[in-house]
N, C-alpha and C positions, 0 to 999 in steps of 0.2 A: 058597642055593646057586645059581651063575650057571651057566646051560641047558650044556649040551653045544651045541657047534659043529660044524657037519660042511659044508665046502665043495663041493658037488655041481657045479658047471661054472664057470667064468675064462674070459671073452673079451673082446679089444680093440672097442669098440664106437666107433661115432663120437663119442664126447664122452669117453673114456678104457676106462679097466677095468672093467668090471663084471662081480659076483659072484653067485652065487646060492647062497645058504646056508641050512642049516639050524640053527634055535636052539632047542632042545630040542623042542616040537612046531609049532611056527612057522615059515614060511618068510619070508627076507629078500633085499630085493637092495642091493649097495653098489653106489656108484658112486664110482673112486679114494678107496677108503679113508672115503667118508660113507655113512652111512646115507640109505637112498633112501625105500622101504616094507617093511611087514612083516604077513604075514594077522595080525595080533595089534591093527592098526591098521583093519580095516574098514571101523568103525562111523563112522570121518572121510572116507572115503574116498566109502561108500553119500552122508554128508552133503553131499559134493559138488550132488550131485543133490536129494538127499529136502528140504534146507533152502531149495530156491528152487519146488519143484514146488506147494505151497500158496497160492503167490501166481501163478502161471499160469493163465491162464481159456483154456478152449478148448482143441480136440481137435486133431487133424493135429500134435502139436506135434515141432518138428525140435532137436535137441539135438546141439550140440558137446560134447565132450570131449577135452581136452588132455592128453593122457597117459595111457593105458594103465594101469600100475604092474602090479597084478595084476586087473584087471580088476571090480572090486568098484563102481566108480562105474558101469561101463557096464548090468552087472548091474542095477546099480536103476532105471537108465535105461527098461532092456527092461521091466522087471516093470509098470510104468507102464502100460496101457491106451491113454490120449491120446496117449505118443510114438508118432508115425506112423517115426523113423527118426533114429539115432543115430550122427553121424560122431565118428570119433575118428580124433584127431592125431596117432601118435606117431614120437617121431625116430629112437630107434634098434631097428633090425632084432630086435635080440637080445633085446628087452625082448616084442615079437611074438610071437617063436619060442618062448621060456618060458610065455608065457602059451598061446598055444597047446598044446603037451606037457602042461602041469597037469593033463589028462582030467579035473578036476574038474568040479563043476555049473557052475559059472561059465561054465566055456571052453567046456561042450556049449553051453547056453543060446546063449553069442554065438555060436558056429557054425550054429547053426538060427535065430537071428537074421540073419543075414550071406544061408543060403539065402531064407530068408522074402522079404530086399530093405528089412527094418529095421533091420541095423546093415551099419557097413562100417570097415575098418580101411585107415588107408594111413600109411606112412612120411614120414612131411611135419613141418614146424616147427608150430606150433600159430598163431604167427602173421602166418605167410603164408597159414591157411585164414583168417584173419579178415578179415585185408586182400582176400583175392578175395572173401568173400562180405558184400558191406553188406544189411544188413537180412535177412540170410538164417536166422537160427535164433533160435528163442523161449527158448531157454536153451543157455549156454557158460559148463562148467564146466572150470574152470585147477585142474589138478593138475600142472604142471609142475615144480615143484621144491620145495625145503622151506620154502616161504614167503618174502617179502623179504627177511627181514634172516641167511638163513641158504644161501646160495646153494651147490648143487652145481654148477652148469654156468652161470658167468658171464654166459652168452650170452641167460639168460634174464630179466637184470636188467632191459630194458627192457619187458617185460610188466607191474611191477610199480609203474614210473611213471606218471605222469598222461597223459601219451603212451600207455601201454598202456594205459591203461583206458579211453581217448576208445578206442583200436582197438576194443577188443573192444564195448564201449556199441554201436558205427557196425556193427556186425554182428549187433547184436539186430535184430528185430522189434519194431513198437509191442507196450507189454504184456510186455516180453521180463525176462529176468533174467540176470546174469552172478554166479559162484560163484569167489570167490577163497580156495583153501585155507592156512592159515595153522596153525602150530606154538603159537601163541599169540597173543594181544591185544596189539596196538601203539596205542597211544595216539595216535602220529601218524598212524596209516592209520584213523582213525577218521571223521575227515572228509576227508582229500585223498580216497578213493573216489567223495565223496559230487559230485567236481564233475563228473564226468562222466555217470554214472546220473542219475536225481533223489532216491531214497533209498538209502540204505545200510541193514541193518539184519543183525544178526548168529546166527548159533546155534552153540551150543556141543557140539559131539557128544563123547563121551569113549571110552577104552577101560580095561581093567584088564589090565596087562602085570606077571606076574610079584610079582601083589600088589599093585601098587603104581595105582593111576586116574591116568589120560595126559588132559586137557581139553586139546582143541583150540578156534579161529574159526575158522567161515566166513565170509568178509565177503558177504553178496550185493546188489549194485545192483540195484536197479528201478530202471524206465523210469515217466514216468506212471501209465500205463493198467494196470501190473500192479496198481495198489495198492488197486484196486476191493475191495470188500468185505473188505480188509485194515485192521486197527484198528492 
């Protein structure tokens, strides 16, 4: 039986319509009619972060993230000990303002993050923080859209090329790692990644939606120096 729907707010945001729904105990956001994220998807979301944090050596560590969604990457971010301070990217206002409202644990956490001086939120592109900051963060994880081959918001297709992925590499730290989220395993992004990092290597987080196991990639590039004591 498919969940009950129940549309709880519609607003024109800068990249189109977006929705925030409810699907039977989960909540969703679209954007123009696609699916964006959904609390039923977490466990890809936390992966953002938790699949490159292993290969990281050293404390103070400074962590981008691209994209808000509902907040579940920055979350893991914080819980981290070594992140000294987690910026996050995101473009539209609306996306903010819902995660904010959630009074869930998530949203208290970043907000006693945010007073702390550990996390901070601004309305910006993800790739204009990368381009101002070279060598400024030990891990930048891309939640911006629904992976390459599956685009909501066209504008974010050049993240996805070898041009984005020299930007974002040029914005690590030695030892750093970048987190590319992906809907699934492409065959071609299996090594074009790899020319700009020096290794690529992947993890697969999953969820169980409605019965049914959702297996996600994450592509993560290392730099050199992350690969220390990594087999």
């Amino acid at each position: 039986m498919s969940p009950v729907i129940e549309v709880l707010e519609r607003e024109v945001g800068r990249s189109g319509e977006l929705v925030l729904r409810r699907s039977g105990a989960d909540l969703e956001v679209i954007l123009n009619g696609a699916f964006l994220i959904s609390t039923a998807n977490d466990a890809s979301s936390r992966a953002l972060v938790s699949a490159a944090l292993p290969y990281l050596v050293g404390d103070a560590l400074e962590v981008l993230i691209g994209g808000l969604g509902l907040g579940y990457a920055l979350d893991e971010a914080l819980a981290d000990e070594r992140v000294a301070h987690v910026s996050v990217a995101e473009y539209e206002p609306t996306i903010v303002r819902w995660f904010r409202a959630l009074g869930e644990g998530r949203a208290e956490r970043a907000a006693a993050g945010e007073r702390a001086g550990r996390a901070s939120i601004a309305l910006a592109d993800v790739a204009d923080v990368l381009a101002a900051h070279p060598e400024g963060f030990d891990l930048v994880s891309l939640d911006t859209d629904n992976g390459p081959e599956w685009l909501v918001r066209e504008a974010n297709a050049g993240l996805y090329t070898e041009a984005g992925v020299r930007l974002a590499r040029r914005a690590l730290r030695p030892g750093g790692a970048v987190v590319f989220w992906s809907p699934d395993r492409y065959a071609a992004r299996d090594e074009s990644p790899a020319r700009a990092p020096s290794r690529v290597v992947r993890a697969s987080p999953f969820a169980v939606v409605q019965g049914r196991r959702h297996e996600y990639t994450m592509y993560v590039g290392l730099r050199d120096d992350a690969l220390r004591g990594v087999d």
